[in-house]
C-alpha positions as CSV (number, residue, x, y, z in Angstrom):
1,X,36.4,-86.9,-4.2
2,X,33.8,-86.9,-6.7
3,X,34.6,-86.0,-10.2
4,X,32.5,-84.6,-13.1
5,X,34.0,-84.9,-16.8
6,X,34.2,-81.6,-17.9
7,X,35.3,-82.9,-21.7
8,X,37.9,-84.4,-23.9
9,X,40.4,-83.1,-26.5
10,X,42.3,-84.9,-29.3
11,X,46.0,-84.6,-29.2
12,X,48.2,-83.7,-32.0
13,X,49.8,-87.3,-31.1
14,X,46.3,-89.0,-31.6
15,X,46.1,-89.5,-27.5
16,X,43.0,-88.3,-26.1
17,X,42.8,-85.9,-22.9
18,X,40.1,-86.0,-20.6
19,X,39.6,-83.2,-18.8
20,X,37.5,-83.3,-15.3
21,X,36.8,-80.8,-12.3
22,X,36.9,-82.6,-8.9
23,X,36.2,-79.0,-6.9
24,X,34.1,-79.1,-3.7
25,X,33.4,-76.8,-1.1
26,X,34.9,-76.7,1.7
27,X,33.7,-74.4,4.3
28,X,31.4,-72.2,4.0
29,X,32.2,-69.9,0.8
30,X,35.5,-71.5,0.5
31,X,36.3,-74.2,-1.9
32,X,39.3,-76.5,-3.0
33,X,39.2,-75.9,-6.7
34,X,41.0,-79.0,-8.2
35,X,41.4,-80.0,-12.2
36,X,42.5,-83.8,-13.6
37,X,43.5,-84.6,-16.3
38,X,44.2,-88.1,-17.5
39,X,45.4,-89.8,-20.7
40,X,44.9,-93.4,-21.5
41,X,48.0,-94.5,-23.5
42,X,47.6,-98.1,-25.3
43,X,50.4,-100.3,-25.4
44,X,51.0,-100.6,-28.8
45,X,53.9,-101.8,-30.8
46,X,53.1,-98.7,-33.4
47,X,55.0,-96.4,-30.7
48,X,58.1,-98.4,-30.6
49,X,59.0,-98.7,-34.4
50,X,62.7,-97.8,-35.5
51,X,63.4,-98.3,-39.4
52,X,60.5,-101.0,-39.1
53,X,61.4,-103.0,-36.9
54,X,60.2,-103.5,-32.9
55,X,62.6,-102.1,-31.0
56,X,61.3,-103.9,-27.5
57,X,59.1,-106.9,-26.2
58,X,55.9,-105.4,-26.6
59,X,54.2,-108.5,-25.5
60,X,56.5,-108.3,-22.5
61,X,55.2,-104.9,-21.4
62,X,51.5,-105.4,-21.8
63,X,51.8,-108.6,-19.8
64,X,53.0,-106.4,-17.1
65,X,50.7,-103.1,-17.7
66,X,48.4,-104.6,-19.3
67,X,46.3,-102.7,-22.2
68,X,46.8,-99.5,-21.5
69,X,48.4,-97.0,-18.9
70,X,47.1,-93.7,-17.9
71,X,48.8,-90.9,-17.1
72,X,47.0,-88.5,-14.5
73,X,48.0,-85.0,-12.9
74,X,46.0,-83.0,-10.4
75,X,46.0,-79.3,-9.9
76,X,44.6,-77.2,-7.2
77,X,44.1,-74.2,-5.3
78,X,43.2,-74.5,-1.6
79,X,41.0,-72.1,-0.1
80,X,39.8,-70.5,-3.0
81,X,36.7,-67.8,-2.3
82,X,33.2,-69.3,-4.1
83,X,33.2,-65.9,-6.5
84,X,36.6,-66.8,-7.8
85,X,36.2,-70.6,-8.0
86,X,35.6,-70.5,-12.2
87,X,38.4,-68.3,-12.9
88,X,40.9,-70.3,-10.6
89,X,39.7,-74.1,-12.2
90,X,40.3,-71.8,-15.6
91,X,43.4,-70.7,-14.8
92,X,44.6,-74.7,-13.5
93,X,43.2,-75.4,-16.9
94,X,45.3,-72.5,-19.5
95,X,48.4,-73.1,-17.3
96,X,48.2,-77.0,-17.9
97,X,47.5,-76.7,-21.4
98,X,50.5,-74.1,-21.7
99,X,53.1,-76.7,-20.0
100,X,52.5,-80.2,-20.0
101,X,49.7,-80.2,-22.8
102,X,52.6,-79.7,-25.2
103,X,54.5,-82.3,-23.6
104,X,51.8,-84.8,-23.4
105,X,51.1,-84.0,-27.1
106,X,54.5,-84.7,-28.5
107,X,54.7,-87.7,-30.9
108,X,57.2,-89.4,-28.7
109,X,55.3,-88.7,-25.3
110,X,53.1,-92.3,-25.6
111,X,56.4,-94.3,-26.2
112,X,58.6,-92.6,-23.3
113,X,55.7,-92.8,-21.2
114,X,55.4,-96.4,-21.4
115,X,59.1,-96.8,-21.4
116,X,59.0,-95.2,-18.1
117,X,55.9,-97.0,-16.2
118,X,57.6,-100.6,-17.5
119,X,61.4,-99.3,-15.7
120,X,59.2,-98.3,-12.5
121,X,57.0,-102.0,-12.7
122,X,60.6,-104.1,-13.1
123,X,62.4,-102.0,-10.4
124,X,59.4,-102.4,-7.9
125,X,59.1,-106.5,-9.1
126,X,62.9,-106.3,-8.7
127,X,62.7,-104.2,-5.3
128,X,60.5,-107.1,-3.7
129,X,62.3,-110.0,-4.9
130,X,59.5,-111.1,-7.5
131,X,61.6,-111.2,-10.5
């Protein structure tokens, strides 16, 4: 599905979003209106810091992530008429913003976030025996 960047906003945790419309049409007037979003969280030691210390292997995790990991969700609306296609790509937008925006923003979103893709990367290792 091709993708056009539709723009990017700073976070109140310093992350940026990056905001892009992959809608197409589908048949005829019809179109699958679809937003993404996606948010490229470095793997920084600066997110883990308790009283001034480390508080994980940091070196450990960006062996296994590497740099960075993104977080990405898609919204759409199937079948949408071509007249309403703006308003409903707006409305994915507003309703985004209004839920997981403030989620994403939170100061402690980067560190969960990379908590969470590390767990998932030693429980799949685990899972096929390559640990």
């Amino acid at each position: 599905m091709e993708e056009k960047y539709v723009k990017s906003e700073k976070l109140a945790n310093s992350l940026a979003l990056e905001i892009y419309d992959q809608s197409r049409q589908v048949a005829g007037d019809r179109w699958l209106v679809a937003l993404t979003v996606r948010v490229r969280v470095p793997v920084e030691g600066g997110f883990f810091r308790e009283g001034g210390q480390t508080s994980v292997d940091i070196d450990a995790i960006r062996k296994a992530l590497g740099d960075h990991v993104v977080f990405e969700q898609k919204r759409e609306r199937h079948f949408v008429d071509e007249n309403d296609k703006d308003t409903v790509w707006n409305d994915l937008y507003e309703r985004f913003t209004a839920g997981t925006g403030n989620y994403i923003a939170h100061p402690e979103f980067p560190m969960k976030f990379i908590v969470k893709q590390y767990k998932e990367y030693l429980a799949k290792q685990a899972r096929y025996g390559t640990i």
